[in-house]
Structures are given as structure tokens and as C-alpha cells.
N, C-alpha and C positions, 0 to 999 in steps of 0.2 A: 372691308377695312384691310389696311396692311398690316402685317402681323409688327408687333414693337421691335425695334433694331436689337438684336443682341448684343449684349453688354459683358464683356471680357473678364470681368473685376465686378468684386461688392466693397462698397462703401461703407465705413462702420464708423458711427460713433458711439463714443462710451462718457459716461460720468460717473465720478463719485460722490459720495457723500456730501462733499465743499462744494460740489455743483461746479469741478473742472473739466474740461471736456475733452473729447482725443477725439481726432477725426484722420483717419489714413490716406485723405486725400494726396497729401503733402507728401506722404510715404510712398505714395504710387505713379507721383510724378518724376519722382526719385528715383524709381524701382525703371522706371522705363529709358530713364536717363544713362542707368549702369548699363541695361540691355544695349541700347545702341553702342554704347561706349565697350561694350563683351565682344563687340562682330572684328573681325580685322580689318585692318585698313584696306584690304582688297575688296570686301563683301559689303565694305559703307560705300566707297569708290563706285564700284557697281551697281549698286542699288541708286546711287545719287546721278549717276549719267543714263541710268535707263529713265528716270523719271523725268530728267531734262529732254530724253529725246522725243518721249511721251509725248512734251510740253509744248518742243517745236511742233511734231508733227501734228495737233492739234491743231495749234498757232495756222501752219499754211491750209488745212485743208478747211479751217472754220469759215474763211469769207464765202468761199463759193455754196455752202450751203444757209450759212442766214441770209445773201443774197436773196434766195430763193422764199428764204421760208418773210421774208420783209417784203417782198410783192407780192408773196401771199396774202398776208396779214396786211396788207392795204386794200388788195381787192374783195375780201370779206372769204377766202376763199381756199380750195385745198392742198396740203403739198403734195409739190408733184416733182419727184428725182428722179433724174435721168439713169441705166445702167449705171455709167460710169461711178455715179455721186452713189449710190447704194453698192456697189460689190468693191468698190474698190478701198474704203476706207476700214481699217482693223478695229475688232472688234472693241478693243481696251478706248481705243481714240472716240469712236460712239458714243459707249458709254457715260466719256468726260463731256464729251458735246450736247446727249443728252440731257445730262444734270443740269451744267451750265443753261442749257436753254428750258430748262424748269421742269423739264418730263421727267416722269416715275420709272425707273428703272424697268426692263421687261423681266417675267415671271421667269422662274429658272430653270422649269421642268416644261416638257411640252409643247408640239408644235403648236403656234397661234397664229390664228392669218388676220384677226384685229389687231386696232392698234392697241398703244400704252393708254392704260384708263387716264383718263381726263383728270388732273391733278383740282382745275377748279371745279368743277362736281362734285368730286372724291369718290373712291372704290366702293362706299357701300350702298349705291346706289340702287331703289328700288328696281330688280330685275324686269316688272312689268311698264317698268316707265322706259319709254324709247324715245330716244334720241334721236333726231335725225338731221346733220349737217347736212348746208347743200354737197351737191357732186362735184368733179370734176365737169370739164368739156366738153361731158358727151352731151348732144341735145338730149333733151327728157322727155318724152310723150306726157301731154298733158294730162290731171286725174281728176275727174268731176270732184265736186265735194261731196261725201259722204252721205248718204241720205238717211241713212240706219237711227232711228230714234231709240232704238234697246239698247245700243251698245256706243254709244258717242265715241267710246273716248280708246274706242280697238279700231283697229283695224279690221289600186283594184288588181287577174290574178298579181298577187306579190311576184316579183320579175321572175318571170316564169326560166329565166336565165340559167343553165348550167357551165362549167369548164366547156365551152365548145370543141370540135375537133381542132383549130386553128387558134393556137395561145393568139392572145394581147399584145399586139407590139406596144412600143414605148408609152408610159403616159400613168396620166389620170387626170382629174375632174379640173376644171377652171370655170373658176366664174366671176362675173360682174355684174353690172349694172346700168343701166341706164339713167343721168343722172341731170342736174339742174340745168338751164341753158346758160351760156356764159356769155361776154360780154362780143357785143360784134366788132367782127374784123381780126378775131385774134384767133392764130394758127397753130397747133401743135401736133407733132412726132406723133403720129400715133400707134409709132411702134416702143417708143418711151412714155405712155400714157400709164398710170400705175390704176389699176382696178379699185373701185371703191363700193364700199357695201353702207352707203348714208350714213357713215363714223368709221369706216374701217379701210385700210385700206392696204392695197396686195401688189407685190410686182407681178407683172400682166404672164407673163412666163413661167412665174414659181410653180413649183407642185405642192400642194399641199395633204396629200393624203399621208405620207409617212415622216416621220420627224425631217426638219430641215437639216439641210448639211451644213457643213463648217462655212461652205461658202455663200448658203441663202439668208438671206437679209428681210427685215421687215420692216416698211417704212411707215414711222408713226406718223396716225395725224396731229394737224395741228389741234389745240384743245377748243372744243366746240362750244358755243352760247347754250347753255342750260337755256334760255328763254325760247331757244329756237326750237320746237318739237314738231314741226311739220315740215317738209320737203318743199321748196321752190315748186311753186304748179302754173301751170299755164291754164286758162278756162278748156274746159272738154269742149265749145263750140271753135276753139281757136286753132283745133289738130282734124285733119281727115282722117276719121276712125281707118278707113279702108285701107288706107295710104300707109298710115303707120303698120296694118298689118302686112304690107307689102317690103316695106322696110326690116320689118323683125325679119321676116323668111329671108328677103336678100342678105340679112344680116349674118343670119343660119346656114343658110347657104355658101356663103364664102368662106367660114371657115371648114365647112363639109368640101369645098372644092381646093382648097388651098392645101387641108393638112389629111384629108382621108378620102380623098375620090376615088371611085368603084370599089371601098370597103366599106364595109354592116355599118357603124355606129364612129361618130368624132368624140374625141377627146381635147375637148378646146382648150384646156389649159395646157396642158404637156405640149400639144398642138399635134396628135398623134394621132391614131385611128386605134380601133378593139374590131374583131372580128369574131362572128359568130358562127355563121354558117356560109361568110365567102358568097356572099348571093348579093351584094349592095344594096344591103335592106331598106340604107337610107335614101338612096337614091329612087329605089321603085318605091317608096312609101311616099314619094316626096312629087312623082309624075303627076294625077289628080290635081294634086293643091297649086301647081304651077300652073296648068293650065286652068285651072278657074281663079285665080291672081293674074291671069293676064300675062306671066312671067315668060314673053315667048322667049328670048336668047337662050334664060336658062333652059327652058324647056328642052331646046335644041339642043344644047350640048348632050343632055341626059340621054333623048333620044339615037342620037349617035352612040354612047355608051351602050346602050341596051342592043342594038343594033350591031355594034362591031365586036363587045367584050365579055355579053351577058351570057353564060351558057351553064347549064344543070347536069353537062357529061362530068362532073365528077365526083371521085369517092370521097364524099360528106355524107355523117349524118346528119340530118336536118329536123326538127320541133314541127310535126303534122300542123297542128294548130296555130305557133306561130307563121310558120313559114304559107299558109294555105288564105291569112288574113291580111297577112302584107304583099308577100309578092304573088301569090296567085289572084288576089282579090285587085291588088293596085295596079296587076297588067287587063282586067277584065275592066276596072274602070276607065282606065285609061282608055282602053279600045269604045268603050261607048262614049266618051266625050268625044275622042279624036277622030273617031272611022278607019283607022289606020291598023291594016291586018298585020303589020308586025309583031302588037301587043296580043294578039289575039294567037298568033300561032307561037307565042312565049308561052302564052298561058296555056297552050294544049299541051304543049311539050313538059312541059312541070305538073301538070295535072296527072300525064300519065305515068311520067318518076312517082306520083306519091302514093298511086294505088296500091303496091303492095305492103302499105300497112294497114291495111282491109282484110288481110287475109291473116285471122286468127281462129280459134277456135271455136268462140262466140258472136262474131262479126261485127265486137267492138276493137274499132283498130286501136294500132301499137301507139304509144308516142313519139318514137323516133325511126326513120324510113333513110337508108342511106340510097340517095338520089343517083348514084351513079352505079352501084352495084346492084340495084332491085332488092335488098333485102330488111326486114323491117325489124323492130325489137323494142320491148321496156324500157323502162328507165332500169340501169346496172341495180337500182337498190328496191325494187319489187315489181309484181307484176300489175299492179296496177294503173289504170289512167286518169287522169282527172276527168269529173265530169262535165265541165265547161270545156276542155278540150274538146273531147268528141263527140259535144251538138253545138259544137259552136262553127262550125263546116260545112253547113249546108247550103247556105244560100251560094256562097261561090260555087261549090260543087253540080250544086241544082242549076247555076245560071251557066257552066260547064257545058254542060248536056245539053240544055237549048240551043248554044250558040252551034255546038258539033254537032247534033244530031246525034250523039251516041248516047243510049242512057242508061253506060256504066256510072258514073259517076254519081247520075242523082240515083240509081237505086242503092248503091251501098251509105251514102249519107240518111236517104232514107228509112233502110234497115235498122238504124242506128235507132232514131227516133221510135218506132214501133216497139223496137227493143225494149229503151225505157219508159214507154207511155204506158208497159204493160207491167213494170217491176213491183213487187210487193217491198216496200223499208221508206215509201214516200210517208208526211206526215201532213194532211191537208195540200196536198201538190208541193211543199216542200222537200227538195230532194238532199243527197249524203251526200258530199264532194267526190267522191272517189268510186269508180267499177271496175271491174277484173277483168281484165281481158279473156282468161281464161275461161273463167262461169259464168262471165257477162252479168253476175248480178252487184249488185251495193256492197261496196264493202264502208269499213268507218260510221256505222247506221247512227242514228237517235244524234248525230251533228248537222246542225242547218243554218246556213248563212247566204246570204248575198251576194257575200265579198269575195274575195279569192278562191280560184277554183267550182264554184258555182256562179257565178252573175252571168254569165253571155247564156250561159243554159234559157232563162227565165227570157232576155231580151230576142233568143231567137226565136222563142217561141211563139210571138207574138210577131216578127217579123218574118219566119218564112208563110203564115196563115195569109199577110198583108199580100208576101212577094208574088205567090201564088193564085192571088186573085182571091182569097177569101171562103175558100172551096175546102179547105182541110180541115174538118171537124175536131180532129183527135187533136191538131195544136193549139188549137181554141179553147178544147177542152180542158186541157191542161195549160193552159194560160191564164184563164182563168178563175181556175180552182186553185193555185198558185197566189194569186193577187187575193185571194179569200185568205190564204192560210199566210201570206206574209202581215196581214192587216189581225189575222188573231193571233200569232205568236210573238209576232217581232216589232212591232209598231209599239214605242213608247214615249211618253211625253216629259223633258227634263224638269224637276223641280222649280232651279230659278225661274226660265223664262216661259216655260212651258214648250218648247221646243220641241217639234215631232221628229223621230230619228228611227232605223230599223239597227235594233240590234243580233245579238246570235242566240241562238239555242242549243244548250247543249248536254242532253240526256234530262230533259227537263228543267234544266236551269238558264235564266235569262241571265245573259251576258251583257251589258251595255256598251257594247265595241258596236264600233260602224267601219269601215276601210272607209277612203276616199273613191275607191272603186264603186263603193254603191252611187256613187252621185249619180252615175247612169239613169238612175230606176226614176228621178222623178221627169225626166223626156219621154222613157220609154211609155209610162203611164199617160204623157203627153197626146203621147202617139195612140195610144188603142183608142183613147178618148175621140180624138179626132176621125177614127175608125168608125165610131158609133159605138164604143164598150160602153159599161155605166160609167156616169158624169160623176161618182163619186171617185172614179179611177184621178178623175182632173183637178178635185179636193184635198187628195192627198197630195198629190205632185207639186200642189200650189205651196203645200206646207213644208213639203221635204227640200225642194229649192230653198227656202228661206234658211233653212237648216246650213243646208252644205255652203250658202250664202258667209254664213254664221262663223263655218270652219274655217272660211279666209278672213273676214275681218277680225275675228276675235285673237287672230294671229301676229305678230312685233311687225312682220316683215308682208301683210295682207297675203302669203301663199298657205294654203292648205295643209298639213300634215297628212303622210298616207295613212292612218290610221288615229282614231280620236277614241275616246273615253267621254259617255255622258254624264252627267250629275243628277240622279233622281231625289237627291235631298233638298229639299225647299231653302234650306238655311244655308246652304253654301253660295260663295260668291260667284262662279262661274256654270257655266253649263257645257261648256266644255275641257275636258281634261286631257294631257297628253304625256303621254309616257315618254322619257328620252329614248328609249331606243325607237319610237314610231315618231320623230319630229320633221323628216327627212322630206324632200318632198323631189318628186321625179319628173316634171314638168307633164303630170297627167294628167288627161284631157275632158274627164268625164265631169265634170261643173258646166265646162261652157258646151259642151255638146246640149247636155240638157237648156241652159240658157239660151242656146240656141231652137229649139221644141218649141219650148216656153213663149220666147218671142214671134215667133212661127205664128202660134196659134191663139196668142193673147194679145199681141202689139202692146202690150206694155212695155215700155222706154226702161224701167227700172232692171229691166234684164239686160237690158244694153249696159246701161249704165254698172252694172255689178262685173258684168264682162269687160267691160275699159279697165274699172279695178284692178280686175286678175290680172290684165297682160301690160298695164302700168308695173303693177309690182315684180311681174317675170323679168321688167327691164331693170326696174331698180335693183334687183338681189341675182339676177342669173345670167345677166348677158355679160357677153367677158368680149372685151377690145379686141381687137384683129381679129373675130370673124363665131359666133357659133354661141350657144345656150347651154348652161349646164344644171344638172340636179345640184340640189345640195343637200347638207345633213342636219338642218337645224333650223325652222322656219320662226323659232321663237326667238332668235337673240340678231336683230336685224346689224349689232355691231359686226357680227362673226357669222352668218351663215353658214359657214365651212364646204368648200365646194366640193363638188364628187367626181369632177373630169369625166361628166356622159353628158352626152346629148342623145338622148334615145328617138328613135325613128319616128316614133308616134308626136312626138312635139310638131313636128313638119306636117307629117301624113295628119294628123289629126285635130292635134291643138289650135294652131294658127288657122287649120282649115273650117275651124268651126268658128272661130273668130271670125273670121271673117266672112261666113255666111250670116250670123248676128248684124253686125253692120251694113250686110247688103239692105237697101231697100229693095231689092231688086227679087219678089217672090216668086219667079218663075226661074229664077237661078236654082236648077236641083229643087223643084218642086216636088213636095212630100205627098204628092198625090201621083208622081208618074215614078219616083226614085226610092229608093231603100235602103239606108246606110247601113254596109257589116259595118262589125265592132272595131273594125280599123278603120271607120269614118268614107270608105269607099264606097261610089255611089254605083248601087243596078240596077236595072229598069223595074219594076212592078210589070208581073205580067198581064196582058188583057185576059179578062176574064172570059172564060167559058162561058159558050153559046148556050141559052137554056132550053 
């Protein structure tokens, strides 16, 4: 609700005895009359010709915006101002325009990138009830209908990111949507296109992360049909699933080429690039997914890049694990799709920059290796590493060594593994997020999770056994006895719906957190299943999809939150919970990867269909006009998402990549009997099994 207008004056009436009555009404109309008549004749003069000017300059600039908003309001549809009609008119003139056209004044603290609450609604509208006007002009990919009978009426590590050595140039987060289709034949600016979040709506340029300047503007929607709660849709048979993921990536792509080519990460709103480690993370995470989209042009361009601009001669530190997942693993893919030894002797040369952070005193390496000086070291704030970093490096490492024939590479990744296959602080193959480089042992003990910092642990352990040809006892073995001890400490079922989820443990106490990072675990379990593990590996998986399923519809905005809260109380209304500071959501990939397993190995359609979902909804809430995808901070309030100016690598490299393997009919596309994706969704051969 709005708060009641402040009122200047009190009102008093009084009676006596005879029942006369005195009201100071009269007194106060009086009292204001001597005020104006107390100013001097310069100070009324002036105050009377600034309001006349007011008046005019309201007067001229008022047609050209009801214009606008009167062909709106015939074609059922939203406002859309051009530059000039938003920054150019002052703020006071607004204000009277607003009124005049019935809008609620904007709030007066705070940047906001929705619009003015809907005057016929009214402000106290319930929070979990969503709104959603149609779009703008942008076509809209189609969204099946909802097949969910629980939930009718809804809808991983944490960024492993430091200060890099090479600050952020200009920017931050933008984002859009992909929205209704409009009417045929009709053309529009699509550099004066204003961004829309299904009721909200942004100029396509603004930054939104720090309060707006004097000069940035927000332009209200127009006020939305309370009856209309669902989005313009096309039938799901009426869109080429394939096609549309072709579109997203072009989409992606052109603002990665436009405003950030051959640096780390876009910043599509600002229209600026962030740099991390100066390696064109996006671009090599981005190679793979182009060439199995068919994407030759772009392909080529990248290739050229990589070919003329790409080089590891300089002094950066670099993230062992980030940087050994994206760019060593997506130039090792890329050579097995392509055949093309360019990619291959990229990848030796950076292979051998990254070895001296191998060289500790326990033979668990450093986290950070500066690539151009040969020398390695911690993180500045302790000596320890994560332990999803340094087993999460094998399989590139190990497919290293095959291709060169040298087998430095796979012995110090395998070192690594022996190391902790034999550590005392595991609890049922569950392992502590954190080891010392130093004494190589557990540090952080009696904490155990999935999520950040541990998960790739547990998925490669099951995936170098595969890559390997099925020959490595000790990763089987602790793979699992692992799936034994996640299934007795961590597996619990939610009150409301009964909802299976893996939470944490910590010094014996269950935690009901999940990241969005575990969604991995019900493909992976997909996949041993398919291996021949036990079939009750495939019982879970079938449960824990439905789950992570769960965490995007029961969302305003159908995206996932990185991190949820489950409900073990029968009597509460929801089953899933979300803290505001975990509402954010980073366009991460590990739902449809799994969805992708899923559908692999069950041809069940409803995993397609949950996947169209998710990358429906990434259009509606994250695509931003003139070119590129952004996170945002608030997957619950679909008027305001609030965007976060990233586009992180793995959207490319992995997200849309897995998309669009879901939609292939095509099961020899990257077949899971000859392929084996690392955790940045890059494909390496499975090796032939030893002769017996």
C-alpha cells in the first residue's frame, strides 16, 4: 500500500456546552492566504512564472508522448520511448505528465529498473501472484503448457571469481527478454527498443547496478490487465526447438562480438566486456557449441582469433581449475570435433604453462599458476585449495597425455586422486571441501556437501572410471561408496510434497540447503546407471530431476535460484524456500545437462519439455536487445528481475550446448557411449578398453 499523504496541519473541532462548534478550518485557509500575501512581490512574481513555464513546457512536449502511449493502448500493447522522449524531458515536467496520465509517482529512494506499480491493481498486491503483460516486439519462442499437476499455478562451485589480475573495463549487468510476437509487418529501431521483464520495463542501455544518475530515466509501463496472468504463447509444435537454440547462441554471440571480442566475459547491458584472466574464455568456451550448432561463419571468425590473437606468453595469474575446464578442455574438444591440429597445439602449450602448480610440497597443486612466468601459489588468504578444484582436472589432463604422448600430465592429475582416495576425514566417501597444499591432508573436516567446492569431486569420479575404459578400480570404489553415503546422510524428502533433495552436513547437523550446482548429480547418476551401476542409482535421479524441476517452476520468473531452502514441515505451504540473498540466478547449466542424461537414456518427452521451459524463461527475463544474456539478482519478482551485466562463459559453452543436444533427435550426435563431458560440458573421447 502507499503510505497516507502527509498532512501539513490538524484539524480541530471544539464544542461547548450550547453544542457550538469551532472548526479552524476557515482559520487555516486564512492563515495561508496572509502566507502568500507575507512573500514580496519578487518571490510571488517568481514562483508564478516558473510554474507558467512548467505549464508550457509540459503543454509542448505532452503530444508526442500520449501519441505514443494512444497506439499503444489500441494495439493492446507496450510503451515504447525512443532515447530522445526519455532523457530528454526534466524531471519536474515527468512527474506532472505522469500524474496527469494516472501513474503513481515513482518511489523516492532507490534504484528501480520496474516500472510505477499499476495504479488499477494497487501496491498491495499479493507478492506471489505474477503478473505478466505481453512484450514488446521481440518474437517470443514458444512455451508448451505446463504439464506439472503439484504445482498448477507456479511456475553450483559459487563463482569461483576473484579481483583478477586485469580490472573490468566499463559496465555491468543488462538484461531482457524475449517477449510476445507482434503484429506482422511492423518494423522497429532496435537500438530504441526499451527492454522488458513481462510488466517492467528498462532502457536497453541503462546500467542498473548502482543508483541511477541525474540523467538516467525509467520508463513506466503502461498499467497491465489484472486478468491477463500468462504471457502470449505460441504452441511448442509451432517453434523449431533446434532452431531457437540457434537463435539464442546467435543472439549471444553478437553482443560477445559487438561489445567484448577476444576478452573473458560480455557485459551486455553496459555493452562492455570484464576480463579475468585475458585468455577469451568466452570465445574458447564458445568453439564446441558452434561447431555442433552447425554455426560455420561464426565458427570461422573464432578460429581466426585463436589462430592469429590467442597466446599464454603472458604474465597472468590464472584459476588451475577454471582455466584447465574452459580453455584447455574447449581447445581438446574442439580438436576432436574438428581434426584441426591448431587446437591441439594450443592445448599443449597451455598445458605445459600450467604444470608448475604441481609442484608443491604434498603434490596437491596451487590454485593459482602465473602462465607466463612459470610460477605457482595460493590464494593471498590461505594455503589451502578447494577440493573440486584439484580432482576436477583429470580428464583433460589425462586426455593431454594420450594425444602427446607424454605422461607428465596424466601422472601428476593422477597423483592427486591416489592422494585422496587414501585420506582419513572422508565420512562414508563423503569428502571436506578444502585440502592443504601443504600437508596434503583435509582441512574444514565433519563439513559435507555437494554443492560448491565439492560436486565435480564426486562427478569425476565416475567419469574418469568411464573415460578410462572402466579399468580403475579405486575411482569405482570410491564412487561408489560415495552414492552409499550421499543417499544416508544427505537425501531428504520435503514435508509438503514429499520432494526428494540432497542437503548438507555439518558436524552432524542436517542442513536443508541444496545449491543449484547439485542439479548435476541426478545425470550423473543417469550416467553410471547406464554404465551398469545399481538401477536404484536411476531411482534416485528420476526423483531428484523432479526436484530441481520444481526449483524453476515454483519460481515468478520459471529460472532457478542458485541456492534453495527446503520445507521438512508438512504444514507449510511451500517446499521450497529462498533466502534473498540466494535469489540470483547466473544462467547455470547444470538442470538441462542433467535433462539432457535424462532424455538420453529414458526418451521421455517431459524432459524436453521442462527444458523448452528453462530456455523460454531465459528469453523472457535475460535476453537484453542489441546482442547477449545476462544473470540477474532476483528470480522471484518477474516485474524486476534486476540485472547483473554478466554473461558468463558457461551459458555458451554449456547451457545452450546442452539445450540443444536435449532437442537433438539425432543419438549419435556426441554419443555417451563413445564421449564424456568435463564439467564445462566439453566432449573427449572414452577411451578403448584394454585388451584382456
Amino acid at each position: 500500500m502507499y503510505p497516507p499523504s502527509r498532512k501539513d496541519f490538524i484539524s480541530l473541532t471544539l464544542s461547548d456546552p450550547h453544542s457550538h462548534t469551532y472548526n479552524n478550518g476557515k482559520h487555516r485557509r486564512q492563515s495561508c492566504w496572509r502566507k502568500w500575501k507575507q512573500l514580496s512581490r519578487l518571490q510571488r512574481s517568481l514562483i508564478l512564472f516558473l510554474l507558467a513555464l512548467l505549464l508550457i513546457f509540459g503543454l509542448l512536449s505532452y503530444p508526442s508522448i500520449t501519441e505514443q502511449w494512444r497506439g499503444v493502448s489500441d494495439r493492446e500493447d507496450w510503451l515504447e520511448l525512443n532515447d530522445r522522449d526519455v532523457k530528454d524531458i526534466p524531471p519536474a515536467v515527468k512527474s506532472i505528465l505522469d500524474q496527469a496520465a494516472g501513474k503513481p509517482l515513482p518511489p523516492v529512494a532507490g534504484p528501480h529498473v520496474g516500472p510505477a506499480v499499476d495504479p488499477d491493481v494497487g501496491a498491495d498486491v499479493d507478492a506471489e501472484v505474477v503478473v505478466k503483460p505481453r512484450g514488446p516486439s521481440i518474437p517470443m519462442l514458444a512455451k508448451p503448457p505446463i504439464k506439472n499437476k503439484l504445482f498448477p499455478n507456479k511456475r553450483g562451485p559459487p563463482n569461483l571469481q576473484k579481483d583478477g589480475n586485469i580490472s573490468d573495463t566499463v559496465g555491468r549487468e543488462k538484461q531482457a527478454q524475449e517477449v510476445a510476437q507482434e503484429e506482422e509487418g511492423e518494423e522497429e529501431d532496435k537500438d530504441k527498443k526499451i527492454v522488458s521483464w513481462r510488466g517492467a520495463m528498462i532502457e536497453a542501455d541503462q546500467a542498473t547496478e548502482p543508483p541511477p544518475s541525474a540523467n538516467e530515466k525509467e520508463a513506466a509501463a503502461p498499467p497491465a490487465n489484472p486478468a491477463d496472468t500468462h504471457t502470449v504463447e505460441v504452441s511448442a509444435g509451432a517453434v523449431d526447438r533446434l532452431e531457437a537454440v540457434r537463435d539464442a547462441f546467435r543472439h549471444a554471440w553478437k553482443g560477445y562480438k559487438d561489445y567484448a571480442w577476444g576478452h573473458d566475459e560480455l557485459k551486455p547491458i553496459s555493452r562492455s566486456f570484464g576480463e579475468w584472466f585475458g585468455l577469451g574464455l568466452t570465445l574458447i568456451d564458445s568453439l564446441d557449441t558452434m561447431w555442433i550448432l552447425g554455426l560455420k561463419e561464426e565458427f570461422a571468425e573464432a578460429k581466426d582469433w585463436v589462430e592469429k590473437e590467442l597466446t599464454f606468453d603472458k604474465n597472468v595469474d590464472v584459476n588451475l581449475f577454471e582455466t584447465t575446464i574452459r580453455v584447455l578442455g574447449g581447445l581438446l574438444s574442439t580438436y576432436h570435433l574438428t581434426g584441426d591440429q591448431l587446437f591441439l597445439d594450443k592445448a599443449k602449450d597451455l598445458g605445459f604453462r600450467l604444470m608448475p602448480a604441481f609442484k608443491t610440497p604434498s603434490k596437491i597443486p596451487f590454485s593459482d599458476v602465473n602462465i607466463g612466468r612459470g610460477t605457482a601459489h595460493p590464494p593471498r588468504w590461505t594455503s589451502d585449495s578447494t577440493l573440486a578444484e584439484v580432482t576436477s582436472i583429470q580428464l583433460e589432463f589425462r586426455e593431454l597425455s594420450r594425444l602427446t604422448q607424454d605422461p607428465q600430465y596424466q601422472d601428476v592429475v593422477n597423483e592427486v586422486m591416489k592422494l585422496v582416495h587414501k585420506l582419513p576425514g572422508k565420512q562414508d566417501g563423503l569428502v571436506p571441501m578444502f585440502i592443504n597444499t601443504n600437508s596434503g591432508q583435509f582441512t574444514h573436516k565433519g563439513v559435507f556437501t555437494l554443492g560448491a567446492r565439492a560436486d565435480s569431486y564426486y562427478e569425476y569420479l565416475l567419469k574418469q572410471w568411464i573415460q578410462g575404459g572402466k579399468t580403475e578400480d579405486d575411482l569405482l570404489e570410491d564412487y561408489l561408496q560415495a552414492v552409499e553415503g550421499v543417499k544416508k546422510h544427505l537425501v531428504r524428502q520435503t514435508g509438503p510434497h514429499r520432494l526428494t533433495f540432497v542437503g548438507e552436513l555439518s558436524h552432524n547437523r542436517f542442513n536443508p540447503k541444496m545449491d543449484h550446482l547439485v542439479c548435476f548429480l541426478p545425470g550423473t547418476l543417469a550416467l553410471g546407471a547406464h554404465n551398469g551401476l545399481p538401477g536404484d542409482h536411476m531411482d534416485l535421479a528420476v526423483q531428484l530431476m523432479e526436484t530441481c524441476h520444481q526449483m524453476y517452476t515454483q519460481m515468478e520468473t520459471g529460472l532457478s535460484p542458485e541456492i534453495v531452502h527446503f520445507s521438512l514441515q508438512a504444514n507449510d505451504g511451500r517446499d521450497v524456500v529462498v533466502k534473498p540473498a540466494d535469489r540470483h540466478n547466473l544462467l547455470r547449466p547444470e538442470t538441462v545437462e542433467s535433462l539432457f542424461y535424462m532424455y538420453r537414456f529414458t526418451k521421455d518427452t517431459k524432459y524436453r519439455d521442462w527444458g523448452w521451459d528453462v530456455l523460454c524463461s531465459f528469453n523472457n527475463y535475460t535476453k537484453v536487445p542489441g546482442g547477449g544474456y545476462t544473470s540477474i539478482n532476483n528470480v522471484r519478482d518477474p516485474v524486476n528481475p534486476g540485472p547483473r551485466d554478466k554473461m558468463e562463459s558457461f551459458f555458451l559453452g554449456e547451457t545452450l550446448k546442452y539445450l540443444f543436444l536435449l532437442f537433438s533427435d539425432d543419438m549419435e550426435l556426441l554419443s555417451l557411449d563413445k564421449y564424456i563431458f568435463n564439467t564445462e560440458a566439453h566432449a573427449l573421447p572414452i577411451w578403448p578398453s584394454p585388451p584382456k
